[in-house]
N, C-alpha and C positions, 0 to 999 in steps of 0.2 A: 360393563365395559365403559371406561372414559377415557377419553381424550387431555393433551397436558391442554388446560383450560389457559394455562400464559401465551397460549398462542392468539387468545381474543383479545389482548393486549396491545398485536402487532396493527400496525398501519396496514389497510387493505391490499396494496399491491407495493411493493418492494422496486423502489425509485427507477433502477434503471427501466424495468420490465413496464413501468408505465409509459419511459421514455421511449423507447422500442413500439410500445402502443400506438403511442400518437406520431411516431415518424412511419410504420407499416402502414397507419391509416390514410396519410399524404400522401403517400408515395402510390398506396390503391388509388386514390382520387386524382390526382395528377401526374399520369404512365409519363407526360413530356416533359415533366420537371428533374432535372439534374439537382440529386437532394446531396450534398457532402456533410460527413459526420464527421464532429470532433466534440463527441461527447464522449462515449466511452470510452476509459481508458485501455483499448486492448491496440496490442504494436500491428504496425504494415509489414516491418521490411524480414525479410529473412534471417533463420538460423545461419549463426555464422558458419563456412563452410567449413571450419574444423570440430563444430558441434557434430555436426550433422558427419560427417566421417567417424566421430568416434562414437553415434549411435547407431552407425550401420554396422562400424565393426563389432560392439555390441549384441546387435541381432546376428549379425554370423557368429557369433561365441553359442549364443543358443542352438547354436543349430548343429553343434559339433560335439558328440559326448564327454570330450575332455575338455573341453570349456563351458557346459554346461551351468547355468547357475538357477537355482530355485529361490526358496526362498529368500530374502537380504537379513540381514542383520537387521533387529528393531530401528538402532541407532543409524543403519545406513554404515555402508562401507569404510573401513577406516580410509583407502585411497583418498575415498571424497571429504572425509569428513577433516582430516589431514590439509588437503588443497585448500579449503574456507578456513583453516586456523592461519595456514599460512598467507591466503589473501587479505587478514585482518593484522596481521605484522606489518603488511605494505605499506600500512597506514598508519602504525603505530599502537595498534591494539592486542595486546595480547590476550587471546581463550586457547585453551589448548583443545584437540584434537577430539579427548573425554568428556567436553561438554559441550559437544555440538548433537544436534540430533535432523539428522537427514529425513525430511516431511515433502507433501506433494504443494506446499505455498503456503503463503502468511496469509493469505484469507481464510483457509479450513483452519489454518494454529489458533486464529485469534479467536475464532469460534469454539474450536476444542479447547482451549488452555480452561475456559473455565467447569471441566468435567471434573478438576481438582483440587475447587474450591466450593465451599458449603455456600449454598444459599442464601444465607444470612450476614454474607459480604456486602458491604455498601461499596459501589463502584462509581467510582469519578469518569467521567468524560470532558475530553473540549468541545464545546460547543463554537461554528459546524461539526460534524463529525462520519467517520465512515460509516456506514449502516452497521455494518454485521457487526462492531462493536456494542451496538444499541442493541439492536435486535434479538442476540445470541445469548445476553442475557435476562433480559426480557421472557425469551424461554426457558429460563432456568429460574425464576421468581425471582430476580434479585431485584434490589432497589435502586435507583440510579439518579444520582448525583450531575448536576454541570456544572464547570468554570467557562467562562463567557469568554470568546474569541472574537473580539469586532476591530474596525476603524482604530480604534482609538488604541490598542495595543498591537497593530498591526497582522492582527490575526491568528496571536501567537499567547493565550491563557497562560496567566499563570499560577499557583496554587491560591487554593482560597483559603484563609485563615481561617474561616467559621466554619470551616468542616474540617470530622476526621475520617477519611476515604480509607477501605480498606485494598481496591483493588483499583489501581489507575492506567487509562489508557491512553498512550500518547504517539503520536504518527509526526515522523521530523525525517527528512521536508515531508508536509503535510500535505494529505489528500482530507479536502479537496484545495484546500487553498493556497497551497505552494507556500506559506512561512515555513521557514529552519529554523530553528533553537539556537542561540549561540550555550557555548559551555559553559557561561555563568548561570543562562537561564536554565538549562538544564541540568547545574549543578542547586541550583534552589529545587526543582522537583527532588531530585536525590534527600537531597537533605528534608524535604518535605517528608515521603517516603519513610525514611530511617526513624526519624522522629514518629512517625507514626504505625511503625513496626506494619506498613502495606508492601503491596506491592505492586512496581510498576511492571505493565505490559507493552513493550516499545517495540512499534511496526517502522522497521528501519527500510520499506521496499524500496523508497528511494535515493536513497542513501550515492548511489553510483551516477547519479545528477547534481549531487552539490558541487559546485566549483571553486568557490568558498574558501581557500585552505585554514581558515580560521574558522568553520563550523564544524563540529565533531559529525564525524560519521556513523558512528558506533556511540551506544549510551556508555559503552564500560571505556572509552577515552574519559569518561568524569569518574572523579573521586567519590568515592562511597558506592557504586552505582554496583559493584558485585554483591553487596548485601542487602540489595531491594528489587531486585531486574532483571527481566526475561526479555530477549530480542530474538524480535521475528524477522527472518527477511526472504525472499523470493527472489528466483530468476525470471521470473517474469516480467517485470520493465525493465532489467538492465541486461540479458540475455534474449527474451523473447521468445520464453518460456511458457507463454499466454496458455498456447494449447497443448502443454508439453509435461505440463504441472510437477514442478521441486521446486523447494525452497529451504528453508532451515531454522532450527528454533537454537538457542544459546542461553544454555541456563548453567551457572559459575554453580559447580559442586559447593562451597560453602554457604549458600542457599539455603534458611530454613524457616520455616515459621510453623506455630503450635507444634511445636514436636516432630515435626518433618522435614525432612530433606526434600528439597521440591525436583530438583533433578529424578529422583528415586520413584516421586509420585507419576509426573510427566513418562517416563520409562515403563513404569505399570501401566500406566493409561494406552501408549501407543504400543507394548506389549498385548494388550486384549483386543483393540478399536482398529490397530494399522498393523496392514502386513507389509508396510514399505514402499518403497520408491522402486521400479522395475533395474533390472539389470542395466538396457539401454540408457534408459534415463539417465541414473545415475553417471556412467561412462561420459554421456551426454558432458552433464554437469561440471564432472576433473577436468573437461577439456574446456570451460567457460574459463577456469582459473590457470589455467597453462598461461604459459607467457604468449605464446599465439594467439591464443583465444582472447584475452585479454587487449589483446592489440586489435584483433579482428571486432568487438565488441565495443572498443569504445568508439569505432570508428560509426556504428549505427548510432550510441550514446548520442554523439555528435550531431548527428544527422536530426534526432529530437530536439538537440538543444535550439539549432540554428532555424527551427520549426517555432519554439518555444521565442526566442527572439523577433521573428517577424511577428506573430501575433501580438507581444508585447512592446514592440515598436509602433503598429497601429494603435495599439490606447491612447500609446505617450501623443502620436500623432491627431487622435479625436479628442483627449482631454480625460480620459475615464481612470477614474482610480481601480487601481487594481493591486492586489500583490502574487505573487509567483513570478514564472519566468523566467529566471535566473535561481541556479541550484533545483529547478524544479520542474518538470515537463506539463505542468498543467498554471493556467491563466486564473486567476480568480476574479474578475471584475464587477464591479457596482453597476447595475442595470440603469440604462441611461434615463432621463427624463419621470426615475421616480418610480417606472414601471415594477410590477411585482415578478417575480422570477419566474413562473408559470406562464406570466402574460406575455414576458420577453422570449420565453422561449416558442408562443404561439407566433407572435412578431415575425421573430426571426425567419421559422421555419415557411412562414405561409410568403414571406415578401424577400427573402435573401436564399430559402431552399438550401439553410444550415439548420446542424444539429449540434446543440451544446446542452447541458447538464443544468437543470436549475437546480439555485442551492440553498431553496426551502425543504428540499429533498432529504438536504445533511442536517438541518436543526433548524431550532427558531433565530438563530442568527443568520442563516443564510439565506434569507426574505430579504429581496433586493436587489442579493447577485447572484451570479452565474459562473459556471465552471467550462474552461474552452481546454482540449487537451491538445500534446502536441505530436502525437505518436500517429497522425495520416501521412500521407504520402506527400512530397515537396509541392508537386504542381495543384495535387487538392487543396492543402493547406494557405497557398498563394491563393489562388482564385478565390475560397472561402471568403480570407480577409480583405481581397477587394471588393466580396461583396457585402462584406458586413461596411466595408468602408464608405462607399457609393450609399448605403441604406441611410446609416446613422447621420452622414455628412448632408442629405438633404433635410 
Protein backbone atom coordinates (compact mmCIF):
# COMPACT_ATOMS: atom_id res chain seq x y z
CA UNK A 1 0.00 0.00 0.00
CA UNK A 2 1.35 3.59 -0.74
CA UNK A 3 0.47 6.87 -0.25
CA UNK A 4 0.23 9.81 -3.20
CA UNK A 5 4.04 10.68 -2.21
CA UNK A 6 3.21 14.48 -3.78
CA UNK A 7 1.76 15.19 -0.60
CA UNK A 8 5.64 15.28 0.85
CA UNK A 9 5.97 18.16 -1.29
CA UNK A 10 3.35 20.23 0.56
CA UNK A 11 4.50 22.92 3.09
CA UNK A 12 3.95 21.28 6.76
CA UNK A 13 0.84 23.22 7.91
CA UNK A 14 -1.42 24.97 5.52
CA UNK A 15 -1.21 29.01 6.22
CA UNK A 16 -4.34 29.70 7.77
CA UNK A 17 -4.24 26.66 10.16
CA UNK A 18 -0.80 27.91 11.44
CA UNK A 19 -2.51 31.26 11.72
CA UNK A 20 -5.42 29.82 13.80
CA UNK A 21 -2.34 28.20 15.83
CA UNK A 22 -0.52 30.98 16.99
CA UNK A 23 -3.70 33.26 17.61
CA UNK A 24 -5.43 29.86 19.86
CA UNK A 25 -2.02 29.93 21.67
CA UNK A 26 -2.37 33.89 22.78
CA UNK A 27 -5.48 33.94 23.37
CA UNK A 28 -4.73 30.41 25.93
CA UNK A 29 -1.86 32.61 27.49
CA UNK A 30 -3.65 35.70 27.73
CA UNK A 31 -7.74 34.86 28.94
CA UNK A 32 -7.60 39.12 29.48
CA UNK A 33 -6.58 40.08 26.24
CA UNK A 34 -9.45 41.32 23.75
CA UNK A 35 -7.81 39.53 20.53
CA UNK A 36 -9.75 41.01 16.99
CA UNK A 37 -9.34 39.09 13.88
CA UNK A 38 -8.93 40.36 10.38
CA UNK A 39 -7.19 37.82 9.04
CA UNK A 40 -9.38 35.37 7.69
CA UNK A 41 -11.37 36.01 5.05
CA UNK A 42 -14.76 34.63 6.27
CA UNK A 43 -18.00 37.50 6.52
CA UNK A 44 -19.63 38.71 10.11
CA UNK A 45 -22.90 40.00 9.09
CA UNK A 46 -25.90 37.91 8.15
CA UNK A 47 -27.77 35.97 5.31
CA UNK A 48 -29.82 38.49 3.67
CA UNK A 49 -33.32 38.07 4.95
CA UNK A 50 -34.69 36.97 1.61
CA UNK A 51 -31.93 34.23 1.33
CA UNK A 52 -32.75 32.96 4.22
CA UNK A 53 -36.73 32.82 3.62
CA UNK A 54 -36.17 31.23 0.40
CA UNK A 55 -34.05 28.46 2.28
CA UNK A 56 -36.49 27.84 4.69
CA UNK A 57 -39.18 27.67 2.07
CA UNK A 58 -36.81 25.29 0.59
CA UNK A 59 -36.69 23.01 3.57
CA UNK A 60 -40.59 23.04 3.88
CA UNK A 61 -40.55 21.77 0.17
CA UNK A 62 -38.76 18.69 1.54
CA UNK A 63 -40.89 18.08 3.94
CA UNK A 64 -43.99 17.91 1.63
CA UNK A 65 -44.36 14.73 -0.93
CA UNK A 66 -45.33 16.86 -3.75
CA UNK A 67 -42.46 19.10 -3.34
CA UNK A 68 -40.15 16.67 -2.52
CA UNK A 69 -36.85 17.00 -4.33
CA UNK A 70 -33.78 14.21 -4.21
CA UNK A 71 -31.34 14.34 -6.00
CA UNK A 72 -30.25 18.01 -8.24
CA UNK A 73 -29.42 17.87 -11.55
CA UNK A 74 -25.36 17.52 -11.99
CA UNK A 75 -25.36 20.94 -13.62
CA UNK A 76 -27.57 22.30 -10.74
CA UNK A 77 -31.10 23.68 -11.37
CA UNK A 78 -31.79 25.41 -14.61
CA UNK A 79 -33.98 28.22 -12.18
CA UNK A 80 -30.39 28.85 -10.74
CA UNK A 81 -28.35 28.35 -13.30
CA UNK A 82 -30.75 30.63 -15.54
CA UNK A 83 -30.68 33.70 -12.58
CA UNK A 84 -26.30 33.64 -12.77
CA UNK A 85 -26.84 33.94 -16.75
CA UNK A 86 -29.01 36.51 -16.21
CA UNK A 87 -26.95 38.39 -13.31
CA UNK A 88 -24.04 38.35 -15.86
CA UNK A 89 -26.18 40.41 -18.62
CA UNK A 90 -26.52 43.09 -15.74
CA UNK A 91 -23.22 43.65 -16.45
CA UNK A 92 -22.84 43.16 -19.80
CA UNK A 93 -21.51 39.63 -20.11
CA UNK A 94 -23.16 37.25 -22.00
CA UNK A 95 -22.93 33.00 -20.95
CA UNK A 96 -26.01 31.29 -21.31
CA UNK A 97 -27.78 29.17 -18.96
CA UNK A 98 -25.91 25.57 -20.65
CA UNK A 99 -22.81 26.55 -19.57
CA UNK A 100 -22.92 27.26 -16.11
CA UNK A 101 -22.38 24.48 -13.67
CA UNK A 102 -23.98 24.96 -10.10
CA UNK A 103 -20.86 23.70 -7.53
CA UNK A 104 -20.60 24.16 -3.55
CA UNK A 105 -17.54 27.28 -4.07
CA UNK A 106 -14.50 28.30 -5.97
CA UNK A 107 -12.29 26.87 -3.57
CA UNK A 108 -13.21 22.99 -3.91
CA UNK A 109 -13.52 24.21 -8.20
CA UNK A 110 -10.17 25.43 -8.27
CA UNK A 111 -8.94 22.32 -6.68
CA UNK A 112 -11.02 19.91 -8.65
CA UNK A 113 -10.89 21.70 -12.11
CA UNK A 114 -7.62 19.96 -12.29
CA UNK A 115 -9.12 16.10 -12.09
CA UNK A 116 -9.28 16.99 -15.93
CA UNK A 117 -6.20 17.63 -16.91
CA UNK A 118 -3.03 15.30 -17.20
CA UNK A 119 -0.21 15.57 -15.20
CA UNK A 120 2.23 16.68 -17.36
CA UNK A 121 0.61 20.22 -17.63
CA UNK A 122 2.90 22.91 -16.66
CA UNK A 123 0.83 25.40 -14.68
CA UNK A 124 1.61 29.13 -14.32
CA UNK A 125 0.74 31.03 -11.05
CA UNK A 126 1.06 34.75 -9.84
CA UNK A 127 3.10 34.96 -7.41
CA UNK A 128 1.60 35.97 -4.14
CA UNK A 129 -0.81 33.60 -4.60
CA UNK A 130 -3.97 31.56 -3.09
CA UNK A 131 -2.72 28.38 -1.59
CA UNK A 132 -5.03 25.74 -2.97
CA UNK A 133 -3.93 26.93 -6.31
CA UNK A 134 -0.33 25.73 -5.36
CA UNK A 135 -1.10 23.07 -3.22
CA UNK A 136 -3.79 21.20 -5.38
CA UNK A 137 -1.49 20.61 -7.80
CA UNK A 138 1.32 19.85 -6.13
CA UNK A 139 -0.91 16.81 -5.26
CA UNK A 140 -1.47 15.98 -8.62
CA UNK A 141 2.63 16.02 -9.60
CA UNK A 142 2.33 18.76 -11.83
CA UNK A 143 5.14 21.33 -12.23
CA UNK A 144 4.63 24.70 -11.37
CA UNK A 145 5.70 27.80 -12.95
CA UNK A 146 5.51 31.68 -11.36
CA UNK A 147 5.09 35.24 -12.87
CA UNK A 148 6.32 37.74 -10.18
CA UNK A 149 3.59 40.15 -8.54
CA UNK A 150 5.59 42.99 -6.64
CA UNK A 151 5.89 46.81 -5.92
CA UNK A 152 6.92 47.59 -9.08
CA UNK A 153 3.85 46.36 -11.11
CA UNK A 154 1.67 46.94 -8.55
CA UNK A 155 0.96 43.61 -7.70
CA UNK A 156 -0.75 42.67 -10.72
CA UNK A 157 1.90 39.88 -13.19
CA UNK A 158 1.89 39.87 -16.10
CA UNK A 159 2.58 36.98 -18.78
CA UNK A 160 6.12 35.90 -19.02
CA UNK A 161 7.55 35.60 -22.25
CA UNK A 162 9.98 32.81 -21.58
CA UNK A 163 7.49 30.39 -20.77
CA UNK A 164 4.97 28.37 -22.34
CA UNK A 165 2.34 27.66 -19.46
CA UNK A 166 -0.14 25.03 -20.11
CA UNK A 167 -2.58 25.74 -17.46
CA UNK A 168 -2.86 29.46 -15.82
CA UNK A 169 -4.25 30.68 -12.68
CA UNK A 170 -5.59 33.99 -12.14
CA UNK A 171 -7.70 35.57 -9.26
CA UNK A 172 -8.95 39.59 -10.20
CA UNK A 173 -9.44 41.48 -7.73
CA UNK A 174 -6.90 39.36 -6.27
CA UNK A 175 -6.51 37.45 -3.05
CA UNK A 176 -4.46 38.19 -1.37
CA UNK A 177 -3.53 41.47 -2.58
CA UNK A 178 -6.52 43.27 -3.63
CA UNK A 179 -5.06 44.27 -7.43
CA UNK A 180 -7.83 44.14 -10.44
CA UNK A 181 -6.73 43.63 -14.05
CA UNK A 182 -7.89 46.23 -16.11
CA UNK A 183 -9.21 44.74 -19.70
CA UNK A 184 -6.10 45.46 -21.47
CA UNK A 185 -4.19 43.62 -19.08
CA UNK A 186 -6.30 40.98 -19.02
CA UNK A 187 -6.81 41.05 -22.60
CA UNK A 188 -2.66 40.30 -22.94
CA UNK A 189 -3.22 37.05 -20.64
CA UNK A 190 -6.18 36.02 -23.21
CA UNK A 191 -4.06 36.46 -25.99
CA UNK A 192 -1.22 34.93 -24.13
CA UNK A 193 -3.45 31.90 -23.52
CA UNK A 194 -4.66 31.51 -27.18
CA UNK A 195 -1.33 31.77 -28.42
CA UNK A 196 -0.30 29.12 -26.33
CA UNK A 197 -3.34 26.86 -27.01
CA UNK A 198 -3.63 26.83 -22.39
CA UNK A 199 -5.80 27.36 -20.44
CA UNK A 200 -6.76 30.03 -18.07
CA UNK A 201 -8.43 29.21 -14.57
CA UNK A 202 -10.10 32.60 -13.49
CA UNK A 203 -11.25 32.81 -9.66
CA UNK A 204 -13.74 35.74 -10.22
CA UNK A 205 -14.95 35.62 -6.03
CA UNK A 206 -14.54 38.86 -5.88
CA UNK A 207 -15.73 40.26 -8.73
CA UNK A 208 -19.00 41.85 -6.67
CA UNK A 209 -16.29 44.44 -4.92
CA UNK A 210 -15.08 46.10 -7.88
CA UNK A 211 -16.31 49.61 -8.11
CA UNK A 212 -14.41 50.32 -10.93
CA UNK A 213 -16.87 50.46 -13.89
CA UNK A 214 -13.90 50.34 -16.04
CA UNK A 215 -12.55 46.94 -14.65
CA UNK A 216 -14.04 43.74 -16.20
CA UNK A 217 -15.87 41.66 -13.88
CA UNK A 218 -16.05 38.68 -15.79
CA UNK A 219 -12.92 37.39 -17.96
CA UNK A 220 -15.37 36.59 -20.91
CA UNK A 221 -16.16 40.76 -21.02
CA UNK A 222 -12.39 40.40 -22.97
CA UNK A 223 -12.08 39.33 -26.41
CA UNK A 224 -10.85 35.95 -27.17
CA UNK A 225 -11.28 34.76 -23.52
CA UNK A 226 -14.22 31.94 -24.55
CA UNK A 227 -11.66 30.02 -26.27
CA UNK A 228 -9.06 29.78 -23.33
CA UNK A 229 -11.26 30.24 -19.89
CA UNK A 230 -12.92 28.72 -17.24
CA UNK A 231 -14.45 31.02 -14.27
CA UNK A 232 -14.95 30.33 -10.99
CA UNK A 233 -16.96 32.18 -8.60
CA UNK A 234 -18.69 31.87 -5.28
CA UNK A 235 -21.43 33.19 -3.06
CA UNK A 236 -19.35 33.32 -0.46
CA UNK A 237 -17.95 37.00 -0.04
CA UNK A 238 -20.64 38.59 -2.12
CA UNK A 239 -23.61 36.66 -0.41
CA UNK A 240 -22.20 35.10 2.80
CA UNK A 241 -22.23 32.01 1.79
CA UNK A 242 -19.15 31.22 3.92
CA UNK A 243 -20.91 28.41 5.65
CA UNK A 244 -23.58 27.84 3.32
CA UNK A 245 -21.28 26.59 0.49
CA UNK A 246 -22.53 27.33 -3.64
CA UNK A 247 -20.86 28.80 -6.16
CA UNK A 248 -20.49 28.28 -9.82
CA UNK A 249 -17.96 27.21 -12.56
CA UNK A 250 -18.61 28.77 -16.28
CA UNK A 251 -17.10 26.99 -19.00
CA UNK A 252 -18.29 28.43 -22.84
CA UNK A 253 -19.40 25.15 -24.74
CA UNK A 254 -16.77 25.98 -27.62
CA UNK A 255 -14.06 25.07 -25.34
CA UNK A 256 -11.64 22.37 -26.47
CA UNK A 257 -8.36 21.32 -26.28
CA UNK A 258 -6.51 17.83 -27.29
CA UNK A 259 -9.67 16.55 -28.57
CA UNK A 260 -12.07 17.54 -26.01
CA UNK A 261 -14.63 19.58 -25.18
CA UNK A 262 -13.94 20.72 -21.67
CA UNK A 263 -17.51 21.54 -20.72
CA UNK A 264 -18.17 17.63 -21.45
CA UNK A 265 -14.93 16.68 -19.43
CA UNK A 266 -15.96 18.98 -16.29
CA UNK A 267 -19.75 17.37 -16.57
CA UNK A 268 -18.13 13.83 -16.40
CA UNK A 269 -15.95 14.70 -13.56
CA UNK A 270 -18.97 16.36 -11.32
CA UNK A 271 -21.20 13.50 -12.80
CA UNK A 272 -18.95 10.78 -10.84
CA UNK A 273 -17.22 13.10 -7.67
CA UNK A 274 -20.53 15.54 -6.97
CA UNK A 275 -24.01 14.98 -6.19
CA UNK A 276 -24.74 18.54 -6.17
CA UNK A 277 -25.67 21.66 -4.28
CA UNK A 278 -28.88 20.75 -1.74
CA UNK A 279 -32.23 21.73 -2.63
CA UNK A 280 -32.34 24.58 0.03
CA UNK A 281 -29.18 25.85 -1.01
CA UNK A 282 -29.70 26.26 -4.35
CA UNK A 283 -33.42 28.08 -3.60
CA UNK A 284 -30.99 29.95 -1.39
CA UNK A 285 -28.78 31.03 -4.23
CA UNK A 286 -32.08 32.32 -7.05
CA UNK A 287 -33.04 34.38 -4.32
CA UNK A 288 -29.14 36.05 -4.01
CA UNK A 289 -29.91 37.19 -7.91
CA UNK A 290 -33.67 38.31 -7.50
CA UNK A 291 -33.77 41.83 -7.62
CA UNK A 292 -34.44 41.84 -3.82
CA UNK A 293 -31.80 39.97 -3.00
CA UNK A 294 -29.56 41.84 -4.93
CA UNK A 295 -30.58 45.07 -3.21
CA UNK A 296 -30.56 43.30 0.24
CA UNK A 297 -26.73 42.18 -0.62
CA UNK A 298 -25.21 44.94 -1.85
CA UNK A 299 -26.27 46.70 1.05
CA UNK A 300 -23.71 44.28 3.23
CA UNK A 301 -21.31 44.52 0.07
CA UNK A 302 -21.34 48.00 1.31
CA UNK A 303 -20.87 47.62 4.57
CA UNK A 304 -17.20 45.66 3.72
CA UNK A 305 -16.42 48.22 1.45
CA UNK A 306 -16.67 51.15 4.10
CA UNK A 307 -14.62 48.49 6.46
CA UNK A 308 -12.16 48.28 3.59
CA UNK A 309 -11.85 52.22 3.41
CA UNK A 310 -11.10 52.78 7.04
CA UNK A 311 -8.40 50.45 7.05
CA UNK A 312 -7.03 51.79 4.02
CA UNK A 313 -7.36 55.24 5.05
CA UNK A 314 -5.11 54.44 8.25
CA UNK A 315 -2.11 53.51 5.68
CA UNK A 316 -2.62 56.58 3.61
CA UNK A 317 -2.64 58.16 7.27
CA UNK A 318 0.73 56.30 8.74
CA UNK A 319 2.54 56.44 5.37
CA UNK A 320 2.40 52.44 4.40
CA UNK A 321 2.24 51.30 0.91
CA UNK A 322 -0.25 49.07 0.41
CA UNK A 323 -2.61 48.05 -2.58
CA UNK A 324 -6.28 46.71 -2.30
CA UNK A 325 -9.05 48.61 -0.76
CA UNK A 326 -10.83 49.93 -3.29
CA UNK A 327 -12.62 47.08 -5.69
CA UNK A 328 -11.48 44.79 -3.04
CA UNK A 329 -12.32 43.72 0.72
CA UNK A 330 -8.83 42.83 1.72
CA UNK A 331 -5.65 45.49 2.46
CA UNK A 332 -2.31 44.27 1.20
CA UNK A 333 0.32 46.32 3.07
CA UNK A 334 4.30 46.43 3.21
CA UNK A 335 5.19 45.50 6.78
CA UNK A 336 6.61 48.57 8.41
CA UNK A 337 10.25 49.28 9.56
CA UNK A 338 11.44 46.24 7.11
CA UNK A 339 9.98 43.71 9.46
CA UNK A 340 9.49 40.17 8.06
CA UNK A 341 5.62 39.05 7.74
CA UNK A 342 5.77 36.30 10.47
CA UNK A 343 7.55 38.90 12.76
CA UNK A 344 4.93 41.55 12.03
CA UNK A 345 2.37 39.24 12.61
CA UNK A 346 4.06 38.25 16.13
CA UNK A 347 4.32 42.31 16.71
CA UNK A 348 1.03 42.91 16.05
CA UNK A 349 -0.70 40.11 17.91
CA UNK A 350 1.51 40.21 21.14
CA UNK A 351 1.41 44.37 21.53
CA UNK A 352 -1.97 45.65 19.47
CA UNK A 353 -4.06 41.97 20.09
CA UNK A 354 -4.75 41.86 16.10
CA UNK A 355 -4.90 39.18 13.77
CA UNK A 356 -3.94 39.55 10.13
CA UNK A 357 -2.55 37.24 7.47
CA UNK A 358 1.30 37.17 6.66
CA UNK A 359 1.90 37.06 3.08
CA UNK A 360 5.08 34.91 3.17
CA UNK A 361 2.25 32.50 3.55
CA UNK A 362 0.99 33.23 -0.36
CA UNK A 363 4.66 33.17 -1.96
CA UNK A 364 8.03 34.31 -1.94
CA UNK A 365 6.89 37.62 -2.86
CA UNK A 366 4.73 38.20 -0.05
CA UNK A 367 7.97 38.33 2.56
CA UNK A 368 7.35 41.69 3.81
CA UNK A 369 3.76 42.06 3.78
CA UNK A 370 0.62 41.38 5.21
CA UNK A 371 -2.88 40.71 4.47
CA UNK A 372 -5.74 42.80 6.77
CA UNK A 373 -9.49 41.75 5.59
CA UNK A 374 -12.34 43.73 5.69
CA UNK A 375 -15.35 41.38 6.31
CA UNK A 376 -15.34 41.85 10.71
CA UNK A 377 -17.77 43.70 12.30
CA UNK A 378 -17.92 47.97 12.06
CA UNK A 379 -16.99 48.59 15.72
CA UNK A 380 -14.09 45.65 15.66
CA UNK A 381 -12.78 46.81 12.56
CA UNK A 382 -12.56 50.52 14.06
CA UNK A 383 -10.85 49.77 17.35
CA UNK A 384 -8.40 47.24 15.43
CA UNK A 385 -7.19 50.10 13.35
CA UNK A 386 -6.93 52.41 16.18
CA UNK A 387 -4.98 50.08 17.62
CA UNK A 388 -2.75 49.24 14.83
CA UNK A 389 -2.61 53.15 14.65
CA UNK A 390 -1.51 54.01 18.39
CA UNK A 391 1.18 51.00 17.88
CA UNK A 392 2.95 51.86 14.55
CA UNK A 393 2.59 55.86 15.30
CA UNK A 394 4.78 55.46 18.34
Amino acid sequence: MKINRNFDNLVPNYLFAEVAKRTNEFIKNNPDKKVIKLGIGDVTLPLAPVVVEAMKQGADELGNKETFKGYPDYEGYEFVRKAVSDYYKGFGVDVSADEILITDGAKSDSGNIGDIFGADNLVLVTDPVYPVYVDSNIMAGRKIVYADSNADNGFAAMPPKDIKADIIYLCSPNNPTGSAYTYDELKEWVDYANANDAIIIYDAAYEAFITDENLPRSIFAVEGARTCAIELCSLSKTAGFTGTRCGYTVIPKELERDGHNIYNLWYRREATKFNGVSWPVQRAAAAVFSEEGQRQIRENIAYYQENARIIASAMDELGIYYTGGKNSPYIWLECPNGMGSWEFFDYLLENANVVGTPGEGFGKNGAGYFRLTSFGDRESTVEAIERIKKLLSE
